[in-house]
N, C-alpha and C positions, 0 to 999 in steps of 0.2 A: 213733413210740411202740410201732411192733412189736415192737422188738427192747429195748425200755428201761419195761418195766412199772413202774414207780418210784410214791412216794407221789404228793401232788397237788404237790409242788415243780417251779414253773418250770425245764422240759428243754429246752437248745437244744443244736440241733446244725451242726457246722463241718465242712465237706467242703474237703478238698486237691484239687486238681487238678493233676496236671503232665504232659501227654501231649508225650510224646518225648524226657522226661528220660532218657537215659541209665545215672541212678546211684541216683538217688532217685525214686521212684513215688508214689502214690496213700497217702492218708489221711483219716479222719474223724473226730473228738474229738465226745464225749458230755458237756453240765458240768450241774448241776443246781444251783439254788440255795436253799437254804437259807431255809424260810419262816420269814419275820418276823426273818430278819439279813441284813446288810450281808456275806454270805458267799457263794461257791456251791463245789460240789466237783466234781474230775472223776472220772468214772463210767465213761469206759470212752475208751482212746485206740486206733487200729490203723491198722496193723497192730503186731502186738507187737516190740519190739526184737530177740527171737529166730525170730522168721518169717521165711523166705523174702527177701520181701520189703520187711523191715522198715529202718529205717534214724532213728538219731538225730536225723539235719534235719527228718524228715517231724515228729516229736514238737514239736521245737523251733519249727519252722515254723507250725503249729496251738497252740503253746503260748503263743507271740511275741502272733498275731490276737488270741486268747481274753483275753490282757492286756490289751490296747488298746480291747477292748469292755467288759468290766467298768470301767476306770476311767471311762468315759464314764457307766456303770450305776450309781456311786456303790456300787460294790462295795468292801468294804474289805482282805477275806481272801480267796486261794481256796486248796482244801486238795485232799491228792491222797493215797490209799494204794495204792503200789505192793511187788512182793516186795523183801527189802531185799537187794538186790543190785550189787554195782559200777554196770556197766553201769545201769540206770534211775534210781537215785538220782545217780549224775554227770550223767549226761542233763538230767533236772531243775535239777539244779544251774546248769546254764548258761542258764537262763532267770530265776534269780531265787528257786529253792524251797530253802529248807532245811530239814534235820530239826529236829526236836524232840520225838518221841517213837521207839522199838523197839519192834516188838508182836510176839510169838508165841501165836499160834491154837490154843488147843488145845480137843477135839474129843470126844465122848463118845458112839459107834453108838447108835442106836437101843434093839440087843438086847444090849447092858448095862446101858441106865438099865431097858429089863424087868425084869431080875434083882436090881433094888435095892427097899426099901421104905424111906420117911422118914415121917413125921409135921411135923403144923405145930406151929409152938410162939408161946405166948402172947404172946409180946417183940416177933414180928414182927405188925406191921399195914399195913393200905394207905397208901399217903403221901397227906396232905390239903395243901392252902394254906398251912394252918399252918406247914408244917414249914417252909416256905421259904430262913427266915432259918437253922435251925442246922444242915439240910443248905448251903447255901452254906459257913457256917464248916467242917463236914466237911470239903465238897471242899478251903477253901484249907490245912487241916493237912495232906492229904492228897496234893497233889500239888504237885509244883517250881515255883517263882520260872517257872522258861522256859518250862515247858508251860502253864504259866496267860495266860501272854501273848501265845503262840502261837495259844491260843484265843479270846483277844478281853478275857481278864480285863485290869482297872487300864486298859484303855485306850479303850471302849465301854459308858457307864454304861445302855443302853439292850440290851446283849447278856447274857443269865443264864448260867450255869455249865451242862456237860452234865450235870451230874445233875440238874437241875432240867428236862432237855428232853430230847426224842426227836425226831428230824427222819429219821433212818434208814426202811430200808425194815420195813413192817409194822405191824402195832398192838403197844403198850407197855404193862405193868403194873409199877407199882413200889410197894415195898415198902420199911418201915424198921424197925431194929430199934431200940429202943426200953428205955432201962435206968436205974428211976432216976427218970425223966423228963425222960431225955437221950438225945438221939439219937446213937447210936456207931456205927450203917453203914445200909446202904444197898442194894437190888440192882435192876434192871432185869431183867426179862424180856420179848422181843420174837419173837413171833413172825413167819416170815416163810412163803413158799411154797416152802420146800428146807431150812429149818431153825428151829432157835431159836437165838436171841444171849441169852445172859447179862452182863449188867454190874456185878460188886460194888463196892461202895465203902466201905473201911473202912482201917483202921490195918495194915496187913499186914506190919507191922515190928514190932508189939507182942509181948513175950514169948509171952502167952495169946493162944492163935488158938482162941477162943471162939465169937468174935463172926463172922471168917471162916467158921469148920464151920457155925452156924447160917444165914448169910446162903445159901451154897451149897445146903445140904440143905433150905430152903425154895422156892429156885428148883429145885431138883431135883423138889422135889414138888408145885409149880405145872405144873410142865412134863408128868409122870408123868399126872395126870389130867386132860390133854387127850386128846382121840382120835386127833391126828393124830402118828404115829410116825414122828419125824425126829430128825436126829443134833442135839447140840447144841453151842454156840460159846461159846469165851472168851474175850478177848481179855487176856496178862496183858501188861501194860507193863515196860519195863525198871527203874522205878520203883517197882514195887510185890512188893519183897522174896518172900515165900513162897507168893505166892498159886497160882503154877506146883507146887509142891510138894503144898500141898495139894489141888489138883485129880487127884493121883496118885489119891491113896486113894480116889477116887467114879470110877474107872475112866477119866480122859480121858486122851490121850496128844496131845503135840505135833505139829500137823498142817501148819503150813508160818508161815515169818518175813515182818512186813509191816516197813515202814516209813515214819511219816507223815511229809510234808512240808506245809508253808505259804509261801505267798508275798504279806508284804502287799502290797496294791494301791497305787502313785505318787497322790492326787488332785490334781488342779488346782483351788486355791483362788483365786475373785477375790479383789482385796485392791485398795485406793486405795495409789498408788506416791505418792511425796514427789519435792518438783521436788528436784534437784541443786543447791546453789549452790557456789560457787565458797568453796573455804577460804581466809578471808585470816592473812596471816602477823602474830604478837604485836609491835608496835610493840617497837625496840628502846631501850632507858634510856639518854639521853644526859646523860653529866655537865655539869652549867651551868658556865660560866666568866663573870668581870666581862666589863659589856657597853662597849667602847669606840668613841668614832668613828674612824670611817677617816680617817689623812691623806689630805689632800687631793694629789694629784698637782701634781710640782714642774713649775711654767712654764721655756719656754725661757728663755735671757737677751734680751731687749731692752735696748735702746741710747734711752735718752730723750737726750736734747739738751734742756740745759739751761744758762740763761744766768745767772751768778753774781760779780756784779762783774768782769764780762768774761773771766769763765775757762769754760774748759768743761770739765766732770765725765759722768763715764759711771759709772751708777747700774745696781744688778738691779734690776728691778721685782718683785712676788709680788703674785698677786691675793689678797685679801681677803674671805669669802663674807659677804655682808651679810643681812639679816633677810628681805628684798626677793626672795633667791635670787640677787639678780644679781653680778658681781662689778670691783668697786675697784680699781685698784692704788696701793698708795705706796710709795713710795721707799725704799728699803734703803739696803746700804752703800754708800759710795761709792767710787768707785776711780778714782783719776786718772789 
């Protein structure tokens, strides 16, 4: 926990070992999981792919265990931001992660948010319980069919939306704006020990970016009257149209490309299996015909000897089947 000061989220950590490999060395993976979801993310893997000593199998290798423990954990997602780069994003790739979101960080020094003044404004308030339900609808106007489901939406009726939750490093303050008596965005700010994180949520595709300048220049000026003077962070998704643009004009600048991946978790579910039986074949329609007796089978000839007013005649004989079963013979043609 030296090296990994993180919120109160279950941290475990996996150590490589390969003494005398030749090609591939030494590694250790950092995952955290996500309090009160079926998630965790990893937090830190090394050596880095561009180190020294770095190398694809060591990632792969620690990436492979980490699988195999969470699906035991009844883990359902685990999520990973690394730079979006060839190299780590294939890496990943070959264990099972795929993207679903592009994120550029952009950054705002210290002694520029000095040189700015904002004001609060009435629209925005602190977010209550209430809001729950039409922040939810927010988020789903607001962001893709894929990333909602890469997040756990439609598919975990017991995981909430991120704008409804902070599990990040630091303590959260959020905010909504409010129009109407309708809620039309959103912001997070979190502060951490090396910075502040900004998160808006609004329609950033909308003609009027009203609602965006206000949601910014409120977090600007939450952040402004804290004491602690640290740069601050944005994360604008590839999704979310102008919001890069207008973070020009409040002084930030692009400060380096992430990209998230996710990889659901396999689980093993018992289930009661059904015995097999044997498929039998559909009887096939045989056409009826009249039902007839069998001839009877023709006897040899026999020779009776018979005495007929002193002549003798040679007769066929034929048995005759009697009622008894048993069989008769009489006398047929005769033949002198």
């Amino acid at each position: 926990m030296a090296v990994a000061p993180w919120n109160d989220g279950k941290v475990a950590t996996y150590v490589l070992r390969q003494p005398g490999h030749g090609l591939v060395g030494d590694g250790f993976l950092h995952v955290q999981k996500r309090p009160g979801r079926p998630e965790l993310e990893i937090v830190r893997l090394a050596p880095g792919l561009d180190a020294p000593h770095g190398h694809p199998v060591i990632w792969e290798k620690l990436l492979a265990h980490n699988n195999a423990v969470a699906a035991q954990q009844q883990i359902a997602r685990i999520y990973v931001d690394v730079p979006d780069q060839p190299l780590p994003v294939h890496t990943l790739s070959h264990v099972g992660f795929r993207p679903y979101a592009r994120e550029t960080i952009w950054r705002l020094t210290p002694h520029r948010l000095a040189g700015q003044s904002h004001s609060m404004t009435a629209e925005i308030r602190a977010q209550n319980k209430a809001d729950e339900w039409t922040l939810q609808q927010l988020y789903t106007r607001t962001t893709p069919q894929n990333a909602q489901l890469a997040e756990g939406m439609h598919t975990d009726q017991a995981v909430r939306a991120p704008i409804l939750e902070w599990w990040q490093v630091g303590t959260c303050s959020a905010f909504v704006l409010e129009q109407r008596g309708e809620v039309v965005g959103a912001v997070q700010v979190a502060q951490g020990r090396r910075g502040y994180w900004l998160q808006p949520w609004a329609d950033f595709h909308a003609t009027d970016s009203y609602v965006a300048h206000q949601l910014v220049r409120h977090a600007l000026t939450v952040v402004a009257r804290r004491a602690a003077p640290l740069p601050v962070y944005v994360g604008v998704r590839d999704y979310q149209g102008s919001l890069g643009t207008l973070l020009e004009d409040y002084g930030f600048a692009p400060f380096t490309d992430r990209a998230r991946l996710v990889k659901p978790v396999v689980q093993w579910v018992r289930e009661a299996a059904l015995e097999s039986a044997p498929v039998r074949e559909p009887a096939v329609h045989v056409a009826t015909a009249p039902f007839a007796v069998p001839a009877p089978p023709q006897p040899e000839l026999s020779a009776l000897r018979m005495a007929a007013h002193g002549t003798r005649r040679w007769v066929a004989a034929s048995p005759v089947l009697r009622r008894d079963g048993r069989a008769r013979v009489e006398a047929g043609h005769a033949c002198r």
